[in-house]
gemmi code that builds the backbone of each chain (N, CA, C; Angstrom):
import gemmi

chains = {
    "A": [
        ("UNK", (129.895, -16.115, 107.660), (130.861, -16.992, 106.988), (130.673, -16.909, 105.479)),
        ("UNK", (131.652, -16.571, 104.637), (131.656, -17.110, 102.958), (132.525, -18.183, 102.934)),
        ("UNK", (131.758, -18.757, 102.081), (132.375, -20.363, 101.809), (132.358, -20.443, 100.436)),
        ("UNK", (133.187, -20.448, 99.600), (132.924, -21.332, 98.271), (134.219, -22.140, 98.326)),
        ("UNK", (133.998, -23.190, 96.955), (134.985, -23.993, 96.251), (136.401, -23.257, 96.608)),
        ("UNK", (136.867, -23.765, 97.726), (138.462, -23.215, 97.591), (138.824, -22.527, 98.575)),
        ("UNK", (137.944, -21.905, 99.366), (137.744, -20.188, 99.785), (136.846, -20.543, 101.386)),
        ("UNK", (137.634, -19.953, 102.277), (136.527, -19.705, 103.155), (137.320, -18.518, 104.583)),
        ("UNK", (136.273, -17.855, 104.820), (136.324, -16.727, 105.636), (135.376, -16.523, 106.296)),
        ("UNK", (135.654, -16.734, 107.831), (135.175, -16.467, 109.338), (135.430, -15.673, 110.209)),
        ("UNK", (134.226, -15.169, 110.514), (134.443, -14.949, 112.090), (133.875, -15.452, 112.985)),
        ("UNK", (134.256, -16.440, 114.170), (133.252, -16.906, 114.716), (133.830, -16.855, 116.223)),
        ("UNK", (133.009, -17.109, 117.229), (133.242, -17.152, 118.742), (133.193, -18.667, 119.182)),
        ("UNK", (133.539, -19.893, 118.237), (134.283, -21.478, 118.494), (135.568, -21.242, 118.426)),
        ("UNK", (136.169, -21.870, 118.769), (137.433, -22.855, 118.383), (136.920, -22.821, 117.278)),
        ("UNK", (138.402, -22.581, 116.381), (139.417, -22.668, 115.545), (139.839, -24.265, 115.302)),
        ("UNK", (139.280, -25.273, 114.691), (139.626, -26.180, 113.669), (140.087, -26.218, 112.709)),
        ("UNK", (141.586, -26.261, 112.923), (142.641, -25.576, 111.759), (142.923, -27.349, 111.144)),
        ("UNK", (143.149, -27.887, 111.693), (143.149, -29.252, 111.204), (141.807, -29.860, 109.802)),
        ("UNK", (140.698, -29.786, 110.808), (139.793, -29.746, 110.345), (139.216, -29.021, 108.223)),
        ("UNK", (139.923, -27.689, 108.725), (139.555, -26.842, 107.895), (140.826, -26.957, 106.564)),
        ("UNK", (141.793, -27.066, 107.213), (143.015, -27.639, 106.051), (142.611, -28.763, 105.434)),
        ("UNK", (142.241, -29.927, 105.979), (142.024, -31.228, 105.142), (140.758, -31.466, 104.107)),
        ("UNK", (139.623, -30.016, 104.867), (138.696, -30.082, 103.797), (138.981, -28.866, 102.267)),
        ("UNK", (140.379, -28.128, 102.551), (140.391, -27.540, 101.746), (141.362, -27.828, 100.267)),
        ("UNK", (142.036, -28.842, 100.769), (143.166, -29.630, 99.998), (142.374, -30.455, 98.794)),
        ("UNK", (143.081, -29.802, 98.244), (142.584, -30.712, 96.653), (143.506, -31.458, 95.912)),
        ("UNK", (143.436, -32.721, 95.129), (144.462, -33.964, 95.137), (145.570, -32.728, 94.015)),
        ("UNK", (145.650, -32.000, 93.750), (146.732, -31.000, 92.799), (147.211, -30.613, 93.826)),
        ("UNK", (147.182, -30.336, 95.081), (148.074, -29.545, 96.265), (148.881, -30.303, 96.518)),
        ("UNK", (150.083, -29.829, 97.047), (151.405, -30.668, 97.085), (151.517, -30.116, 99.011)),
        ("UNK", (151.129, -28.147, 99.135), (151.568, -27.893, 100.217), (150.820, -27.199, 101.000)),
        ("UNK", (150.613, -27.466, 102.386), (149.708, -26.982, 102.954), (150.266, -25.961, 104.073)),
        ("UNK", (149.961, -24.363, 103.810), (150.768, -23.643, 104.928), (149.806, -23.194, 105.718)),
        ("UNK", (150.352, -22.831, 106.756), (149.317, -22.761, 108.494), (149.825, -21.824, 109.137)),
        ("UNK", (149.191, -20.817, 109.270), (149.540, -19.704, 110.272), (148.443, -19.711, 111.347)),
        ("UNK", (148.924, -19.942, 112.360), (147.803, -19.942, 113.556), (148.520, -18.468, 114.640)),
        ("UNK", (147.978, -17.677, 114.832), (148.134, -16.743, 116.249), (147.494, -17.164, 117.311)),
        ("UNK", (148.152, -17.232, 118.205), (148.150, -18.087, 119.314), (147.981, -17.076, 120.193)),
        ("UNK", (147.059, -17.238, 121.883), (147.140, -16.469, 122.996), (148.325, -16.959, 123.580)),
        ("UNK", (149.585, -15.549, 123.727), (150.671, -16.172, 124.617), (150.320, -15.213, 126.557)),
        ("UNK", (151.517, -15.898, 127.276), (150.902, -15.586, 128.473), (151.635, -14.601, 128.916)),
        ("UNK", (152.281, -13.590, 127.794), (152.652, -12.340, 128.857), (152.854, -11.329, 127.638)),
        ("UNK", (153.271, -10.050, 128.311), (152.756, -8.612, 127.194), (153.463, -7.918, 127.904)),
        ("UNK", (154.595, -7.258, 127.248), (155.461, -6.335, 127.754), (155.998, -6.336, 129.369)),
        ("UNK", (156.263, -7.526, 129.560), (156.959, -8.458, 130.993), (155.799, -8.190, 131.799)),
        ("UNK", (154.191, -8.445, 131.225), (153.187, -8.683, 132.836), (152.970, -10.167, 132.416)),
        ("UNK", (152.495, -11.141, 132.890), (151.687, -12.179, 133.081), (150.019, -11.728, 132.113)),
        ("UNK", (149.391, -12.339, 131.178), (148.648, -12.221, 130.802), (147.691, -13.349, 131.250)),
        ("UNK", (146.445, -12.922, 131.921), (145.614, -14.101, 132.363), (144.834, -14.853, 131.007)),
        ("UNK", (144.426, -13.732, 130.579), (143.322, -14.507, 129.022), (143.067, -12.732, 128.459)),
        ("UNK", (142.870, -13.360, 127.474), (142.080, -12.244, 126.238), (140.764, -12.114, 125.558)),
        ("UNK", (140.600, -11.164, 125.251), (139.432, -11.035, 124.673), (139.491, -10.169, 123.261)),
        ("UNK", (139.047, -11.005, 122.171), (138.844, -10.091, 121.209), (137.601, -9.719, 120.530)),
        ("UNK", (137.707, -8.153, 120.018), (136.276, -7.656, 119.904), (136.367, -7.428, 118.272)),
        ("UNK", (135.213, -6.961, 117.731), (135.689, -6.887, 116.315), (134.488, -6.373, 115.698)),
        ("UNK", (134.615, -5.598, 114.759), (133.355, -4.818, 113.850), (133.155, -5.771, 112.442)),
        ("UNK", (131.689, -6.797, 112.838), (132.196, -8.430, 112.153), (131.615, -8.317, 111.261)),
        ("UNK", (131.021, -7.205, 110.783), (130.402, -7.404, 109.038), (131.531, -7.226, 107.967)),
        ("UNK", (132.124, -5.786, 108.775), (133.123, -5.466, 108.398), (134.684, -6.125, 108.022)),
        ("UNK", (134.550, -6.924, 109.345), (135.911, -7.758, 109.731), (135.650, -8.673, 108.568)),
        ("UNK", (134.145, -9.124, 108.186), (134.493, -10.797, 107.007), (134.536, -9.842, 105.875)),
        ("UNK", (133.875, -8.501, 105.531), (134.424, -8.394, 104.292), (136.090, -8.175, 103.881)),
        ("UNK", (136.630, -7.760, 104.968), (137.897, -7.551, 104.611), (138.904, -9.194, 104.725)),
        ("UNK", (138.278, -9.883, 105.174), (139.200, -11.087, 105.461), (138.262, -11.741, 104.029)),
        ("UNK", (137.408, -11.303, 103.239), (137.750, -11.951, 102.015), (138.237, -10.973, 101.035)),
        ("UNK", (138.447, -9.771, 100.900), (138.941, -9.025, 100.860), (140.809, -9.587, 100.523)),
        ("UNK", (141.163, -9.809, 101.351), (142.771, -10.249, 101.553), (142.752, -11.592, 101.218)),
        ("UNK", (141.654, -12.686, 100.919), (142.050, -13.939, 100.201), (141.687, -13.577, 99.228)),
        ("UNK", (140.929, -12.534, 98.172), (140.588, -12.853, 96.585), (141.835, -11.979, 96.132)),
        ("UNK", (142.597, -11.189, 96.919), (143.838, -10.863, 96.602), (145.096, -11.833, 96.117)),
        ("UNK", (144.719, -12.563, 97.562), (145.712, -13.335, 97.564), (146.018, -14.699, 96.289)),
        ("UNK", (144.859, -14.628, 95.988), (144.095, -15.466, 94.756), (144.444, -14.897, 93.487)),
        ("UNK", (144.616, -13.776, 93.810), (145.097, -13.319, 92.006), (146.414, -13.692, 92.234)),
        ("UNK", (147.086, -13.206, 93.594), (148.571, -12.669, 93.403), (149.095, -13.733, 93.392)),
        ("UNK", (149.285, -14.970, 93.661), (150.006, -15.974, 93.749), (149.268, -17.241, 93.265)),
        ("UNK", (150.140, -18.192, 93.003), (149.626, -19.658, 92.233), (149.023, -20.622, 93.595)),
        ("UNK", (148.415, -20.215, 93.876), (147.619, -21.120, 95.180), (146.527, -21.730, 94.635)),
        ("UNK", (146.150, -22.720, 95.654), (145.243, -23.741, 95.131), (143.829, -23.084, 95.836)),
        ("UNK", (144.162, -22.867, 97.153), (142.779, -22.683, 98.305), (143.322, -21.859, 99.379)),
        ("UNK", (142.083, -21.021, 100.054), (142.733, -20.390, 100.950), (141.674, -20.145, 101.781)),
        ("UNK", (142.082, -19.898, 103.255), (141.156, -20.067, 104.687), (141.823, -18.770, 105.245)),
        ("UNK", (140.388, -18.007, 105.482), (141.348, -16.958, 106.786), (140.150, -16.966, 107.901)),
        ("UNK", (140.268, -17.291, 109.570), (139.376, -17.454, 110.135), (140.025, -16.567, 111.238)),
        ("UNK", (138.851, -15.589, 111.932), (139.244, -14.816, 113.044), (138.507, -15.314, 114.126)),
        ("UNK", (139.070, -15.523, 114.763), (137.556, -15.958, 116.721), (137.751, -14.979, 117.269)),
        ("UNK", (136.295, -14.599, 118.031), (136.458, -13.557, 118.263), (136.113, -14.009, 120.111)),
        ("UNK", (135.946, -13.278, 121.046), (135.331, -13.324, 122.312), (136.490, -14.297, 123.536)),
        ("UNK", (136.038, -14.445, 124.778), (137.319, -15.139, 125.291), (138.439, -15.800, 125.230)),
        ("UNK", (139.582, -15.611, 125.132), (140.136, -16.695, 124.890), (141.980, -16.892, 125.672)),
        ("UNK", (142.209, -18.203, 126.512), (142.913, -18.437, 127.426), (144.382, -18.704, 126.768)),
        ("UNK", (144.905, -18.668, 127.524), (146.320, -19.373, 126.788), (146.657, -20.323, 125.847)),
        ("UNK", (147.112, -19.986, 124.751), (147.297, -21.500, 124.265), (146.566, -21.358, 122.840)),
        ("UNK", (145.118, -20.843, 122.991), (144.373, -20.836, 122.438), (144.326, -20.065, 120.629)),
        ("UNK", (143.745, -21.011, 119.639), (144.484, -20.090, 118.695), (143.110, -18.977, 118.115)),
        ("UNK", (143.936, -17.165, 117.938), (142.953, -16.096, 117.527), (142.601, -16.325, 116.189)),
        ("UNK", (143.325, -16.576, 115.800), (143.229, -16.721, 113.946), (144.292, -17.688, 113.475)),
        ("UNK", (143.336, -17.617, 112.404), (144.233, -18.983, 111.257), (144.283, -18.370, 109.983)),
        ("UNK", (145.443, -18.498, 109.232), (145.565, -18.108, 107.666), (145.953, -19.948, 107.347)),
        ("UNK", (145.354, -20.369, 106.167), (145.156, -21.686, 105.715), (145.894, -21.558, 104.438)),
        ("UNK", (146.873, -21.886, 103.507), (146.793, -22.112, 101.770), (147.232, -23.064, 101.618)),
        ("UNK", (146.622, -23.377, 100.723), (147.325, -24.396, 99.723), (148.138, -24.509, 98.328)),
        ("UNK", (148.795, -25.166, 97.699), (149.211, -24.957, 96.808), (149.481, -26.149, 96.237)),
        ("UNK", (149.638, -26.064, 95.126), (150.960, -27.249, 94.169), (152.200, -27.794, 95.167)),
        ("UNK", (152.814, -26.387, 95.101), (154.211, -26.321, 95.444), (154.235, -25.061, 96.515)),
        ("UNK", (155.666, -25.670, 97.546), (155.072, -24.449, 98.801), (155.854, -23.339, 98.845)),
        ("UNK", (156.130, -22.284, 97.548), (156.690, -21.392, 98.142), (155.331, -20.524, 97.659)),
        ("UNK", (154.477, -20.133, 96.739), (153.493, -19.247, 97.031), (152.662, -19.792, 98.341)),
        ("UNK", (152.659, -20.884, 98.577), (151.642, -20.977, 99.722), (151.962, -20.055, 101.145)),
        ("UNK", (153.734, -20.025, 101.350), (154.320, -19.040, 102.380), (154.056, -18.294, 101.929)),
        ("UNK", (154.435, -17.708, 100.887), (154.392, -16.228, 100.483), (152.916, -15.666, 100.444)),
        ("UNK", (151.713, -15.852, 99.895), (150.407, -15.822, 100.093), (150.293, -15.849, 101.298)),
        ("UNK", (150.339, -16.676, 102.245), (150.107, -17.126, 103.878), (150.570, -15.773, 104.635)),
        ("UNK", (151.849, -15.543, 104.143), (152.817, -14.620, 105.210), (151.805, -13.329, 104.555)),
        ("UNK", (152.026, -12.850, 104.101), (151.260, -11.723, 103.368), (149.670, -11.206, 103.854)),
        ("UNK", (148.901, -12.433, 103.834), (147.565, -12.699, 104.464), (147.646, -12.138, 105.796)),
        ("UNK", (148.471, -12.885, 106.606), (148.488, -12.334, 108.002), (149.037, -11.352, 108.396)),
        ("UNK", (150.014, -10.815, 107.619), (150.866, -9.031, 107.836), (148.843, -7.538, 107.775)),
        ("UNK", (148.447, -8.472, 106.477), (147.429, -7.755, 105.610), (146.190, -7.565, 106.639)),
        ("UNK", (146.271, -8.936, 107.555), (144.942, -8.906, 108.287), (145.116, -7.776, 109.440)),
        ("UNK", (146.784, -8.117, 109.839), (147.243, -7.240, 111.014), (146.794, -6.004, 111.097)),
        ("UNK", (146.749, -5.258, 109.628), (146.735, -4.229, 109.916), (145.241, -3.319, 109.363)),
        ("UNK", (144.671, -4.351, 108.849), (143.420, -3.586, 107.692), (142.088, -4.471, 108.288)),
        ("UNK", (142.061, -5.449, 108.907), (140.932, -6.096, 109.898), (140.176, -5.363, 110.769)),
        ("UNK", (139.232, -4.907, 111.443), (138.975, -3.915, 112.682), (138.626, -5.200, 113.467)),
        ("UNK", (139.422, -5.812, 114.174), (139.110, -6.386, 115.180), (140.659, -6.274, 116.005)),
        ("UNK", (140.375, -6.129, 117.453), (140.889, -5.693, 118.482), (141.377, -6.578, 119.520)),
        ("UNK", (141.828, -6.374, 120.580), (142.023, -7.747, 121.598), (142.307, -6.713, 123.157)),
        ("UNK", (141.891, -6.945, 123.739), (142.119, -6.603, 125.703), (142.871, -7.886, 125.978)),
        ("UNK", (143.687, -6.854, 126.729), (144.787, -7.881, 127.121), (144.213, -7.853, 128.950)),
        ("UNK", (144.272, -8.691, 129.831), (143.238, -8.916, 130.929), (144.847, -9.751, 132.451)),
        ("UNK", (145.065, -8.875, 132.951), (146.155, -9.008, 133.977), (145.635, -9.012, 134.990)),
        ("UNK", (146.551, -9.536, 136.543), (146.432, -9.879, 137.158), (145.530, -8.469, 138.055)),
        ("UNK", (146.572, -7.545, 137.589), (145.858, -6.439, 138.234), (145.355, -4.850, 137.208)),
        ("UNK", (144.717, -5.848, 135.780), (143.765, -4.508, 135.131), (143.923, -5.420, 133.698)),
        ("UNK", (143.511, -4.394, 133.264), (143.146, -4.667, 131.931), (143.092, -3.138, 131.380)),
        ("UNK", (143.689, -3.887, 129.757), (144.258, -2.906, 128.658), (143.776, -3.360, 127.144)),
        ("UNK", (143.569, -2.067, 126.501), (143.433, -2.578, 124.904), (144.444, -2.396, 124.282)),
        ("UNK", (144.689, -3.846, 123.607), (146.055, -3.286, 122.745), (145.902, -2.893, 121.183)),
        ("UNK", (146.104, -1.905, 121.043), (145.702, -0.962, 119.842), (146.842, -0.195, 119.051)),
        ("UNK", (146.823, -0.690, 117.725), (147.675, -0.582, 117.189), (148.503, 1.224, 117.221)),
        ("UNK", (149.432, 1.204, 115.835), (149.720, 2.647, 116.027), (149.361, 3.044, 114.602)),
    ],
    "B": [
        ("UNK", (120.140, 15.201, 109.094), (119.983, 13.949, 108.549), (120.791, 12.847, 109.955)),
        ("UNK", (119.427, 11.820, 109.505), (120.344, 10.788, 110.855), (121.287, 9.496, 110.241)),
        ("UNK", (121.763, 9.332, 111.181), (122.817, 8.597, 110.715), (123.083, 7.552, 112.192)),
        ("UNK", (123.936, 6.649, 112.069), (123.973, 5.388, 112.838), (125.541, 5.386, 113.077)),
        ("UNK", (125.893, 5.211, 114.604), (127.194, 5.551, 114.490), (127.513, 4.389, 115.645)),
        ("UNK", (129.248, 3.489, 115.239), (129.661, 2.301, 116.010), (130.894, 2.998, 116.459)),
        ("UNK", (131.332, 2.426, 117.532), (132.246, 2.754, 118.259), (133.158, 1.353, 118.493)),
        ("UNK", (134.454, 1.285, 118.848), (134.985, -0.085, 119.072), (135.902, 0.323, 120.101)),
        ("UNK", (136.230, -0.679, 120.710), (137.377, -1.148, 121.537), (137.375, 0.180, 122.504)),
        ("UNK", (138.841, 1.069, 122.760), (138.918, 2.417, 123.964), (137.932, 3.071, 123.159)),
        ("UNK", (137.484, 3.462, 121.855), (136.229, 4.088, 121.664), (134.984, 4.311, 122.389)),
        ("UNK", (134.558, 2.754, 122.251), (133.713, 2.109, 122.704), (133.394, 2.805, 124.129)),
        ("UNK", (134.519, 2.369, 124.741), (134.999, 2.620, 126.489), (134.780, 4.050, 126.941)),
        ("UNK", (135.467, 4.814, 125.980), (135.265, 6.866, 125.957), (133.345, 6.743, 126.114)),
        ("UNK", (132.897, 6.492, 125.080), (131.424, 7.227, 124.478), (130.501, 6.692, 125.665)),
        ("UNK", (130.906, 5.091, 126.192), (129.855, 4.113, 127.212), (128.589, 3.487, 126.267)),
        ("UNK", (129.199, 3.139, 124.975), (128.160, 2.789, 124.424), (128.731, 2.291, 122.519)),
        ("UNK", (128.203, 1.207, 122.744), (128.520, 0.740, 121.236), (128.128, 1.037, 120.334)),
        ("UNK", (127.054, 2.019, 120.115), (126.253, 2.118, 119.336), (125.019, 3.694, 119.346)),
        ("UNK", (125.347, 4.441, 118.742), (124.772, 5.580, 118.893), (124.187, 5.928, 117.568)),
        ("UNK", (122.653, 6.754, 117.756), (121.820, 7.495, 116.247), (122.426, 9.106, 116.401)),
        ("UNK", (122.778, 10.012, 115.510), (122.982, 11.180, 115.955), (122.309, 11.488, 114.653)),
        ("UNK", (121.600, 13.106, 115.067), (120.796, 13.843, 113.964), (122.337, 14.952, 113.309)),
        ("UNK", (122.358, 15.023, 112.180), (123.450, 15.615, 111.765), (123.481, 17.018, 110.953)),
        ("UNK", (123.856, 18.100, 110.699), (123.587, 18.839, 109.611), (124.150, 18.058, 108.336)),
        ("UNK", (123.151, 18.535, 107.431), (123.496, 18.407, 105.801), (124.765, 18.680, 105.548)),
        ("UNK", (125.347, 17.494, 104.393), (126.321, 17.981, 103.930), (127.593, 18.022, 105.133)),
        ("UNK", (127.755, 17.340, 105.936), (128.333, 16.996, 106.924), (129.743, 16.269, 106.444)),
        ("UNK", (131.248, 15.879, 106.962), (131.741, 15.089, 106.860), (132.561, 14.250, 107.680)),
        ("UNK", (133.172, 13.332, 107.744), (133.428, 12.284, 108.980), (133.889, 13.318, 109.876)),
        ("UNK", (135.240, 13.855, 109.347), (135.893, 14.953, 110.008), (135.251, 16.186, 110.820)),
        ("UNK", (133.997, 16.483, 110.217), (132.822, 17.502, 111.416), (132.379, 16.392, 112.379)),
        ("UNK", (132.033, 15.374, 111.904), (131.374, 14.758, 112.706), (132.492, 14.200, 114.022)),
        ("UNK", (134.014, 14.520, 113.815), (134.044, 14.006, 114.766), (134.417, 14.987, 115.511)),
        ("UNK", (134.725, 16.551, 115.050), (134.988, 17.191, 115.380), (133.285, 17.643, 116.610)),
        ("UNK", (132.511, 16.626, 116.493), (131.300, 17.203, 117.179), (131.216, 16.295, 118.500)),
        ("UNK", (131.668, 15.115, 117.821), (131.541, 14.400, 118.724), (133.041, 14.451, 120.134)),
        ("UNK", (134.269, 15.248, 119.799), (134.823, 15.791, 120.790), (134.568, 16.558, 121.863)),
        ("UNK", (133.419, 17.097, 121.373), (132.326, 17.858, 122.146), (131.499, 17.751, 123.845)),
        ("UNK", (131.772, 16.688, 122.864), (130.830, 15.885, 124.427), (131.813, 14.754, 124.897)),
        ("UNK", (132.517, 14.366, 124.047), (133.352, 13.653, 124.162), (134.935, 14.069, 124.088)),
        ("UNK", (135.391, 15.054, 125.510), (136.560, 15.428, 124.739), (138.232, 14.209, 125.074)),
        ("UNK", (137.411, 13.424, 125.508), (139.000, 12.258, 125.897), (139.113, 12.053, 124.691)),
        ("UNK", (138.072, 12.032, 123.134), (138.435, 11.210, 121.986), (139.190, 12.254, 121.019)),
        ("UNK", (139.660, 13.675, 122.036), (141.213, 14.062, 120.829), (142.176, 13.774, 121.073)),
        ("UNK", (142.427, 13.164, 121.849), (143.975, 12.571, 121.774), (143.779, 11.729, 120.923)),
        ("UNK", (143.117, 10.795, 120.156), (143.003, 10.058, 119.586), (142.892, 10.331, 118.357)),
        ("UNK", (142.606, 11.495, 117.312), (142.247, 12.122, 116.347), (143.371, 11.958, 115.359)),
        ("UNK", (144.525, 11.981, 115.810), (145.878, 11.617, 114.919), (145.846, 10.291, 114.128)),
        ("UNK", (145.197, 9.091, 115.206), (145.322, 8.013, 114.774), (143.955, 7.056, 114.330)),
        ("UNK", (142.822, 7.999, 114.480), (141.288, 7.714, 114.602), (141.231, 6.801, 113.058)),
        ("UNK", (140.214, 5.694, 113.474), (139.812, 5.211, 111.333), (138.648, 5.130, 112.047)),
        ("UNK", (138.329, 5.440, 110.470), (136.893, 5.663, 110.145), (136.466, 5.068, 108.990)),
        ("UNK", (135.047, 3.889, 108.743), (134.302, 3.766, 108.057), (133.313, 3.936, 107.910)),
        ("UNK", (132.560, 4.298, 106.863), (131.273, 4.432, 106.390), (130.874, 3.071, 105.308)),
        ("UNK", (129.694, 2.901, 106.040), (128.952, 1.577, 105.472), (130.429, 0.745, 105.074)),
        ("UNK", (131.025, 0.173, 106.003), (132.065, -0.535, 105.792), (133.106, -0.592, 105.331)),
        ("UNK", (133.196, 0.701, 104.715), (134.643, 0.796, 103.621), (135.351, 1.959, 104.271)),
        ("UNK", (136.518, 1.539, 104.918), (137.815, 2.582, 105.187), (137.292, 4.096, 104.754)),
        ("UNK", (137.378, 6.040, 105.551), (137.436, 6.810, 104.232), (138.129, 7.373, 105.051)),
        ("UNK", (138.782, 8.897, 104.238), (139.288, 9.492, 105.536), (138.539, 10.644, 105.839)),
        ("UNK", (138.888, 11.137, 106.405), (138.753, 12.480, 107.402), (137.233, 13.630, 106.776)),
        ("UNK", (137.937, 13.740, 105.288), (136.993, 14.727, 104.086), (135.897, 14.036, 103.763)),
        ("UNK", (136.061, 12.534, 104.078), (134.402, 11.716, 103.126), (133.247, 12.608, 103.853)),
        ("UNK", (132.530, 12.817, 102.962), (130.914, 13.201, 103.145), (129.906, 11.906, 103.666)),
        ("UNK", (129.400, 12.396, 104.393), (128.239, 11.692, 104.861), (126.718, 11.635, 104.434)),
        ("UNK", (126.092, 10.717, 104.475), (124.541, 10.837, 103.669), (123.495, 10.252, 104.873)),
        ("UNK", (122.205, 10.692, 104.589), (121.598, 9.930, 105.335), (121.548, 8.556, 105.556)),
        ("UNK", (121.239, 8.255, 106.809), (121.513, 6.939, 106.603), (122.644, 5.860, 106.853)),
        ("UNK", (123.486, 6.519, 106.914), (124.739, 6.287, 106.824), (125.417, 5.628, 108.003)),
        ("UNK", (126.058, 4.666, 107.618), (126.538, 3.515, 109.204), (128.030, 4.278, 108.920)),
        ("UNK", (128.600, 4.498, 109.977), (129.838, 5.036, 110.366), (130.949, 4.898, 111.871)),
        ("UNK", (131.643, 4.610, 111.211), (132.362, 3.330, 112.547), (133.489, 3.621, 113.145)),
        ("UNK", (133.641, 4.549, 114.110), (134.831, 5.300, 114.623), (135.589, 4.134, 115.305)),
        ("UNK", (136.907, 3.765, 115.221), (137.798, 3.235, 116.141), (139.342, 3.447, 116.155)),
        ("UNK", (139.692, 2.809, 117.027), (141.410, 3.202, 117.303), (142.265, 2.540, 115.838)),
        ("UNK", (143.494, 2.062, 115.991), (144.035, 1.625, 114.903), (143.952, -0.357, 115.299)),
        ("UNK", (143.676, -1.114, 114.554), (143.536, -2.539, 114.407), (144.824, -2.869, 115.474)),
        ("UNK", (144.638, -4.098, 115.587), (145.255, -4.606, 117.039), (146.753, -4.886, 116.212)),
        ("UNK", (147.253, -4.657, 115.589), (148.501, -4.958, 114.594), (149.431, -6.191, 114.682)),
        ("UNK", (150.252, -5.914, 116.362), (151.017, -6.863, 116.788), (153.102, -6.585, 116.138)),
        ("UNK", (153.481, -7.139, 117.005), (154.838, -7.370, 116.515), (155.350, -8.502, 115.396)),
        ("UNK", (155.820, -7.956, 114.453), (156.101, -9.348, 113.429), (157.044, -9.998, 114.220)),
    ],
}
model = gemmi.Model(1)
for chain_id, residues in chains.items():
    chain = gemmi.Chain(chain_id)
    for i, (resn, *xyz) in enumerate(residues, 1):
        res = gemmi.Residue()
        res.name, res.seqid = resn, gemmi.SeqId(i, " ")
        for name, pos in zip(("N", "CA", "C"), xyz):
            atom = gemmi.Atom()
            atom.name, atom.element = name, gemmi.Element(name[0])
            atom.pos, atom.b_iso = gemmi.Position(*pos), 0.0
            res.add_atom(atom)
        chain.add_residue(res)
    model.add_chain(chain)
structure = gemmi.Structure()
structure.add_model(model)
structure.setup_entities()
């Protein structure tokens, strides 16, 4: 985990306290708080998905997920920013990651936010098995 | 020269192992190295189009040189997703 004033980036195998982690990152100058959570949904190219699992190369994975917030920190007028990945089982419902910002005012906080999570999509090395009724698959990008 | 080598996700799954030491020639680069490791491993050329590779953590491609020592982290492409 790095944590400073403003800033924090995880990987961890808990629950995701997105609540939690927004209210400690808000500072009385923030006006807006944006939330991107990825969620386990329950199906993948019309199968039924039982649960997932994500794997991840995690020294690697936190440098790049601070990596994409001190970016995000130059590029836009944001106040604070959270990017948290979980990694290891996880059932329906359940959320994989969180992108957190804050701001003054909320259009850099989308714009930073949306950006964060396009950025993680594709430059993160962490992975996910998708786990069906009858097999299991990695879903891996192109 | 030895070197320390990670594997992830169908990687992982090909080699049977997360984590491998291989002794290397000098002056080596990702691209021999994986061209060696098809070797023994030949399910991982179909994969060669789309293979990433880091050394000691940082993205390189294909031409980076290798040193002793050296942590190097073969996997497929990041889990991306549909926007």
């Amino acid at each position: 985990m790095i944590s400073r004033p403003g800033e924090l980036y995880q990987i961890t195998r808990e629950p995701i306290e997105v609540q939690g982690i927004s209210r400690k990152l808000l500072r009385a100058a923030d006006g807006a708080v944006c939330v991107f959570e990825g969620v386990v949904r329950d199906h993948s190219k019309g199968k039924r998905t039982l649960y997932l699992e994500y794997e991840g190369y995690e020294t690697m994975a936190l440098k790049k997920l601070e990596e994409i917030g001190l970016f995000v920190r130059g590029a836009w007028e944001i106040g604070t920013v959270a990017i948290v990945h979980r990694l290891g089982r996880m059932d329906i419902g359940e959320t994989s990651v969180a992108v957190i910002v804050t701001s003054s005012h909320r259009r850099p906080a989308f714009d930073a936010c949306h950006y964060a999570i396009d950025k993680l999509k594709k430059v993160v090395p962490i992975w996910k098995k998708e786990f069906f009724e009858d097999g299991e698959v990695w879903i891996e990008g192109q | 020269m030895k070197v320390r080598l990670l594997f992830f996700a169908s990687l992982k799954d090909i080699v049977g192992s997360r984590d491998l030491r291989l002794d290397l020639p000098a002056n080596s680069t990702v691209g021999d190295l994986l061209t060696e490791l098809e070797k023994s491993y030949p399910q991982m050329k179909a994969y060669r189009p789309v293979i990433l590779t880091a050394v000691n953590e940082e993205y390189v491609d294909k031409s980076a040189s290798i040193s002793e020592g050296d942590e190097i982290a073969i996997f497929p492409p990041v889990s991306g997703g549909a926007r």
